[in-house]
C-alpha positions as YAML, in Angstrom:
chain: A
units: angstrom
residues:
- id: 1
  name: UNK
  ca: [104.55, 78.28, 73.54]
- id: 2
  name: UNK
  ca: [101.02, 77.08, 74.19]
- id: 3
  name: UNK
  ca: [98.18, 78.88, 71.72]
- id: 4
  name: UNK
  ca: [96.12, 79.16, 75.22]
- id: 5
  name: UNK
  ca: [99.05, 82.14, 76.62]
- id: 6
  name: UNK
  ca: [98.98, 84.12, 73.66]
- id: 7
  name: UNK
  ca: [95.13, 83.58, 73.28]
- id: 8
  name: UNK
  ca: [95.15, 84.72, 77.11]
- id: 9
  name: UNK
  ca: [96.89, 87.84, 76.41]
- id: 10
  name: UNK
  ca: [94.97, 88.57, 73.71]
- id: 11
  name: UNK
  ca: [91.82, 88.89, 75.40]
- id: 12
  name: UNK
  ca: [93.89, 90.88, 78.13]
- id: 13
  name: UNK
  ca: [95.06, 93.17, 75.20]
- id: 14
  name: UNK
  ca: [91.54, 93.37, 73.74]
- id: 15
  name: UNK
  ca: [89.80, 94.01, 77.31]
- id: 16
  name: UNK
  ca: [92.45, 97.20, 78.14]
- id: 17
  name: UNK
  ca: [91.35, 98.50, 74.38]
- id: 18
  name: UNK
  ca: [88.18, 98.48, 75.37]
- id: 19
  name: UNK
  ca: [88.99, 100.76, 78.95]
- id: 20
  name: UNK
  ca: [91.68, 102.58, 77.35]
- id: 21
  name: UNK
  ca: [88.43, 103.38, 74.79]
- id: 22
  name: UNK
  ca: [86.48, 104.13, 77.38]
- id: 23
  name: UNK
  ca: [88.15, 106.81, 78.63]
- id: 24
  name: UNK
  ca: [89.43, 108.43, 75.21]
- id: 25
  name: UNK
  ca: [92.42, 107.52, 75.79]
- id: 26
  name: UNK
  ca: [93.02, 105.59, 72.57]
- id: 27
  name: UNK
  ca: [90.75, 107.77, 69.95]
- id: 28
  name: UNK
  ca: [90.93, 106.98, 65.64]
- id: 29
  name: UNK
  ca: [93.94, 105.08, 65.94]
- id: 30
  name: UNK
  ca: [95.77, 106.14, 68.27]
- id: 31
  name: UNK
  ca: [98.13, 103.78, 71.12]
- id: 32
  name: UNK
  ca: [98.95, 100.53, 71.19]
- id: 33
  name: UNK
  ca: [98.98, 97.71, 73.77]
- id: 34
  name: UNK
  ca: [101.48, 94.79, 74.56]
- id: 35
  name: UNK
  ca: [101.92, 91.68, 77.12]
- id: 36
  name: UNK
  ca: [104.71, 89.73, 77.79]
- id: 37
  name: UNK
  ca: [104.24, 85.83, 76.66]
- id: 38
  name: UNK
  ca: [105.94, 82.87, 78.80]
- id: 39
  name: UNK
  ca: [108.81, 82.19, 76.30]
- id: 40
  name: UNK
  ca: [109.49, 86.04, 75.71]
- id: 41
  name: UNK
  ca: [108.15, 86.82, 72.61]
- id: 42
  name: UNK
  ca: [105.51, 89.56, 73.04]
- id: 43
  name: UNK
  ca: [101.66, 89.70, 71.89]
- id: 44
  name: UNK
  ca: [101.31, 93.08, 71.14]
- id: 45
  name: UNK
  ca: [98.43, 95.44, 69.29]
- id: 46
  name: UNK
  ca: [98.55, 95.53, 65.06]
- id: 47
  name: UNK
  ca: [99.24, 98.21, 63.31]
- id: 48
  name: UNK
  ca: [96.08, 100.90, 62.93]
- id: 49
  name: UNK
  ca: [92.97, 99.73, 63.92]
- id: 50
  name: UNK
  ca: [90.78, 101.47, 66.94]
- id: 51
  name: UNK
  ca: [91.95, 100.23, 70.00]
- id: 52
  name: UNK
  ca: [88.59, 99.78, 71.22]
- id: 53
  name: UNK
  ca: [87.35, 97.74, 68.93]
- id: 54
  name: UNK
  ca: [90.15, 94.96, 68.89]
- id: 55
  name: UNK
  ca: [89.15, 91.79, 68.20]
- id: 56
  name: UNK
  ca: [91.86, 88.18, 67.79]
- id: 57
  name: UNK
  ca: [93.07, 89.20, 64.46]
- id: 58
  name: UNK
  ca: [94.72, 92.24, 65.73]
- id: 59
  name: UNK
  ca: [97.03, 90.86, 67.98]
- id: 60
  name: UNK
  ca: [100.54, 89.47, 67.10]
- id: 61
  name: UNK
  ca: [103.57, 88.43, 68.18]
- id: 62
  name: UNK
  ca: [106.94, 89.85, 67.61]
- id: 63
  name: UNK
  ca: [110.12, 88.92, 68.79]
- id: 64
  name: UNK
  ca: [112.02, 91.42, 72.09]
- id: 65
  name: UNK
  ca: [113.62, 92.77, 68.77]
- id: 66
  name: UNK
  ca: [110.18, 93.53, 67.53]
- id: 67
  name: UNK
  ca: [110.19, 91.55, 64.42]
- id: 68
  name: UNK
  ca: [106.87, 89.87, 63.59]
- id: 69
  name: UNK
  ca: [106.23, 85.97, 63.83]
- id: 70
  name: UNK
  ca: [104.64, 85.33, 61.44]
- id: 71
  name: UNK
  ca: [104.68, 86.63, 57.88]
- id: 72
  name: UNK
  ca: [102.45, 89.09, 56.65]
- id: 73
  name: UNK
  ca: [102.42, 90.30, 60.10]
- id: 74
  name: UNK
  ca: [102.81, 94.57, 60.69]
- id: 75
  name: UNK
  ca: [103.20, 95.40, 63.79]
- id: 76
  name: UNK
  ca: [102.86, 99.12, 65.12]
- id: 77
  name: UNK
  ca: [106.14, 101.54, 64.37]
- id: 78
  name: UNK
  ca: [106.15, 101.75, 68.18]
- id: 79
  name: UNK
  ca: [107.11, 98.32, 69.28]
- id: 80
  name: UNK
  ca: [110.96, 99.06, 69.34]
- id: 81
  name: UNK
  ca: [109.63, 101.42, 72.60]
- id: 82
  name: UNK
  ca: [107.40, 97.95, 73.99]
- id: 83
  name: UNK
  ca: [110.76, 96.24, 73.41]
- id: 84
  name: UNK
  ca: [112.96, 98.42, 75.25]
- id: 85
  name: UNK
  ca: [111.13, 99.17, 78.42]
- id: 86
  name: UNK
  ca: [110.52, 94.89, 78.23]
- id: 87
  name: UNK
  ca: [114.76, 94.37, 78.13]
- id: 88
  name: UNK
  ca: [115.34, 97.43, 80.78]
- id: 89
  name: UNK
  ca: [112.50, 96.18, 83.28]
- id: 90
  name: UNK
  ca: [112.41, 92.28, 83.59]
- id: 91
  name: UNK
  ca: [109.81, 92.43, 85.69]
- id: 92
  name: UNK
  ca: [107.28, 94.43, 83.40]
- id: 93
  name: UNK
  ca: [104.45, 92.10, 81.99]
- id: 94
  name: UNK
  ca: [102.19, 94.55, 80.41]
- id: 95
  name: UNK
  ca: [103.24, 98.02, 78.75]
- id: 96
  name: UNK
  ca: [100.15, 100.40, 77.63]
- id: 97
  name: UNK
  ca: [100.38, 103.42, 75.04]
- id: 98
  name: UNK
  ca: [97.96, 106.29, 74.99]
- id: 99
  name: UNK
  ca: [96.91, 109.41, 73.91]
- id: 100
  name: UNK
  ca: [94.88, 111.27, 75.93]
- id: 101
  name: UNK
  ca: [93.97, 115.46, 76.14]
- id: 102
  name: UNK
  ca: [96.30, 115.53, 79.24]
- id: 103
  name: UNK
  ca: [99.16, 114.19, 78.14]
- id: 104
  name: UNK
  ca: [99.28, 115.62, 74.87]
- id: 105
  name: UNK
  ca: [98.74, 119.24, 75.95]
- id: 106
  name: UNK
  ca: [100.90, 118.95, 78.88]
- id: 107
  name: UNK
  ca: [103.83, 117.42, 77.17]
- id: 108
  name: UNK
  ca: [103.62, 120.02, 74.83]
- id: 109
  name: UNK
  ca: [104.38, 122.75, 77.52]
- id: 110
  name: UNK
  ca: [107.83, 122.87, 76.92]
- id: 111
  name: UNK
  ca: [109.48, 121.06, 80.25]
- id: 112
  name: UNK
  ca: [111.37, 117.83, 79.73]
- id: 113
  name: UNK
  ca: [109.56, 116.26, 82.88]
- id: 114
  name: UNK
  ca: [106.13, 116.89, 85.02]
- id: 115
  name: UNK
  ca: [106.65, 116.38, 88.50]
- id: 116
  name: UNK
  ca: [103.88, 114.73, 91.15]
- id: 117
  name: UNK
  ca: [103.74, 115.74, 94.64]
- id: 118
  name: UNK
  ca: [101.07, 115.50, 97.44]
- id: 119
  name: UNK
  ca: [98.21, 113.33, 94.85]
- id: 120
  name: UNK
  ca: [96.49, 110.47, 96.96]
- id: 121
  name: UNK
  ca: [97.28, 108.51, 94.19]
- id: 122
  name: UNK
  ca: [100.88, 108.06, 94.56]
- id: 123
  name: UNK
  ca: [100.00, 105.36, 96.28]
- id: 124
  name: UNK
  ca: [99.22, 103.38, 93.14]
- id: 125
  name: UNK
  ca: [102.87, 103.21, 92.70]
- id: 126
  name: UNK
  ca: [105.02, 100.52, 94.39]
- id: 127
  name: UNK
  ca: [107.27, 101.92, 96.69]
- id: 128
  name: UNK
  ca: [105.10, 104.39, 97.77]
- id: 129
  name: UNK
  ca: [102.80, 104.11, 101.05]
- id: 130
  name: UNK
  ca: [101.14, 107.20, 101.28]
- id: 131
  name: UNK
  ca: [100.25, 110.73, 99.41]
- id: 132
  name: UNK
  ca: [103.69, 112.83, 101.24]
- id: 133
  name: UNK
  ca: [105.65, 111.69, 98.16]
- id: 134
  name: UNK
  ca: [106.48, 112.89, 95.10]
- id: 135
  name: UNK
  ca: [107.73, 110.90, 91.50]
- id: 136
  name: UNK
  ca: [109.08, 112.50, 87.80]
- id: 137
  name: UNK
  ca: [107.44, 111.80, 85.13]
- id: 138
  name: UNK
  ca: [109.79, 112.29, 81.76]
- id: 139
  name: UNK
  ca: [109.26, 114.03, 78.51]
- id: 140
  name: UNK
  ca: [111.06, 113.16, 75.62]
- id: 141
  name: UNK
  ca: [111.39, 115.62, 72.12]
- id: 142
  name: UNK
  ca: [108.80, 112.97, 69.40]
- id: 143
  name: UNK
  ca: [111.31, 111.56, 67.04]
- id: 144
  name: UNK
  ca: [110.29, 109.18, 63.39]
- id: 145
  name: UNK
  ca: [113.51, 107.24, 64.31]
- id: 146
  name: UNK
  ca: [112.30, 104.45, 66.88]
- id: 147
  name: UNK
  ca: [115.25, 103.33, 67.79]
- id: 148
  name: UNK
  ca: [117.19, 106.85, 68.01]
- id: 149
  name: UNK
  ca: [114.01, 107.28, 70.25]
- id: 150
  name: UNK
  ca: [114.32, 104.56, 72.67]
- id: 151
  name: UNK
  ca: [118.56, 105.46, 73.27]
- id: 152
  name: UNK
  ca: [117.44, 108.53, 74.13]
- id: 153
  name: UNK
  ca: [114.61, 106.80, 76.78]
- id: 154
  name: UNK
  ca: [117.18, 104.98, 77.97]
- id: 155
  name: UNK
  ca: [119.63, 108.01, 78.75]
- id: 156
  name: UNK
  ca: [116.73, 109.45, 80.72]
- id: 157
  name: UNK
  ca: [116.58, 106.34, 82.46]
- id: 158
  name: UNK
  ca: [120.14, 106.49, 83.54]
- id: 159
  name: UNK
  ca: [120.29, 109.89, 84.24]
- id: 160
  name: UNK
  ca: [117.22, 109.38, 86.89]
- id: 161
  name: UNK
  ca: [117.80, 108.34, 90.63]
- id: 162
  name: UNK
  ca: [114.61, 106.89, 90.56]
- id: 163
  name: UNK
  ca: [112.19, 104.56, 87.95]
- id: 164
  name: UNK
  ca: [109.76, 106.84, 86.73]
- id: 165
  name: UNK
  ca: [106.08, 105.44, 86.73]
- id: 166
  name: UNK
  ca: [106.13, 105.92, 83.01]
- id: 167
  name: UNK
  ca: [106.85, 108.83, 80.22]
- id: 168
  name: UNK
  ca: [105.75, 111.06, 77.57]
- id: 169
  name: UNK
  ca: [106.54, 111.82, 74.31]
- id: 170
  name: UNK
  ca: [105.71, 115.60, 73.36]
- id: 171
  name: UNK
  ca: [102.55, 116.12, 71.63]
- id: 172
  name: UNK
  ca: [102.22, 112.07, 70.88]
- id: 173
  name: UNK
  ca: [101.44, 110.16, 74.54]
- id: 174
  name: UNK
  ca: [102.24, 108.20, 77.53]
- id: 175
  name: UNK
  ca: [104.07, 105.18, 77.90]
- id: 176
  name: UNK
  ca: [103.37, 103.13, 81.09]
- id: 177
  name: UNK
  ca: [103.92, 99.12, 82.10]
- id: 178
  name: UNK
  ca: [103.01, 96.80, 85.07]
- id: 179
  name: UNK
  ca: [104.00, 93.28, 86.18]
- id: 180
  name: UNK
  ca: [100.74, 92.51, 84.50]
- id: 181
  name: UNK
  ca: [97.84, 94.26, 82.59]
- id: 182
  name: UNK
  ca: [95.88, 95.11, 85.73]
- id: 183
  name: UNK
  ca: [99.05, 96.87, 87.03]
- id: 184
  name: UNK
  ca: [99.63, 98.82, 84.20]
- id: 185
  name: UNK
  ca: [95.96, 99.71, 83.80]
- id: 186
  name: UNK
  ca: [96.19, 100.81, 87.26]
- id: 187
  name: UNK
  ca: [99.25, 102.70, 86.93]
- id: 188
  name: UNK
  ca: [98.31, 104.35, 83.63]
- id: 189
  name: UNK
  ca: [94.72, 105.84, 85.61]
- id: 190
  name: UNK
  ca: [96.53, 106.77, 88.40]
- id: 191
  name: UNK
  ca: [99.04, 109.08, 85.85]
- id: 192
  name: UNK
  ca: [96.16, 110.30, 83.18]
- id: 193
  name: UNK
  ca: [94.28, 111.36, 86.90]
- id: 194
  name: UNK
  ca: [96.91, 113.26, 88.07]
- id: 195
  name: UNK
  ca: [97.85, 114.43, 85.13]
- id: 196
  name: UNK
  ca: [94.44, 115.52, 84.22]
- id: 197
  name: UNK
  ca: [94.63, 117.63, 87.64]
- id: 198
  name: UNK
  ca: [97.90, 119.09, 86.92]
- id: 199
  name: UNK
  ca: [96.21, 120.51, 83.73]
- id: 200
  name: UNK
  ca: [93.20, 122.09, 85.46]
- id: 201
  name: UNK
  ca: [95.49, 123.49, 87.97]
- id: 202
  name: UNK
  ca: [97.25, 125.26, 85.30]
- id: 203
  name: UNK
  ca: [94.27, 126.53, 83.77]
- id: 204
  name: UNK
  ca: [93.02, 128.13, 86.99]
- id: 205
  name: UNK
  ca: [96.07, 129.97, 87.56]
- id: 206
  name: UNK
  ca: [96.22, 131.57, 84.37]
...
């Protein structure tokens, strides 16, 4: 693979730290980032480090098993969940992880899914033309065992009529993707939005 794709998605990686960052999204930490490279491996965040202050050394690339490249290499516990939404959606380019007031509270609610009607932003979503829609966004029990994790993700998945725009882990985050990083980054602020309103709507009516 040419150094000048990975180096490419490593300053795509570094520049969605920084927004993710921006919006405390990613605080200590927290979330990690990933992009698809042209012969399949994946450049995807270190371990630790603040996402918002990434620089070249903290991207690596793993294998779409998740093992590292390179020796020495540690990438985050989370990968296995990168991996699996990058085998179930060929299509996906870009997956983003975050942790965000929103999402932590409301996955810690107690539903196993948050559903979206009537937001303008739907429309962020492919497949959906205007706000008279409505999508379901999954929440799955937080779980040490990655891989028990991600065959329980994928149960969801086949359980659901329709791909869901992304999911949630309770009390951890949000797991998104995109054909590319501006589609995920779009997708992702569309959901922490919406989100964020469904939260404020649930503190008014209290």
């Amino acid at each position: 693979m040419p150094d000048d794709a990975f180096a490419a998605a490593t300053a795509a990686i570094i520049a969605a730290g920084r927004r993710m960052d921006h919006f405390g999204w990613v605080p200590a930490t927290a979330g990690n980032i990933s992009v698809r490279l042209p012969d399949g491996s994946l450049a995807i965040t270190r371990s630790g480090g603040h996402k918002g202050f990434l620089a070249a050394e903290g991207v690596i690339r793993v294998d779409l098993d998740g093992r590292p490249l390179h020796p020495g290499d540690r990438p985050s516990a989370e990968t296995g969940l990168h991996c699996g939404i990058y085998r179930r959606f060929p299509e996906a380019g870009a997956v983003l992880h975050g942790h965000s007031v929103p999402v932590t509270v409301l996955s810690r609610a107690g539903a196993d899914a948050i559903r979206l009607e009537g937001y303008e932003l739907l429309k962020a979503f492919p497949g959906l033309p205007t706000h008279a829609a409505s999508v379901t966004v999954p929440i799955l029990d937080n779980e040490q065992d990655i891989p028990r994790l991600q065959s329980e993700v994928e149960r969801r998945w086949d359980a659901m009529a329709e791909v869901p725009p992304g999911y949630l882990i309770r009390g951890h985050g949000i797991y998104v993707w995109g054909a590319d990083m501006p589609a995920a980054l779009m997708r992702l602020e569309a959901l922490e939005f919406m989100l964020a309103c469904e939260m404020e709507t649930r503190r008014a009516l209290r």
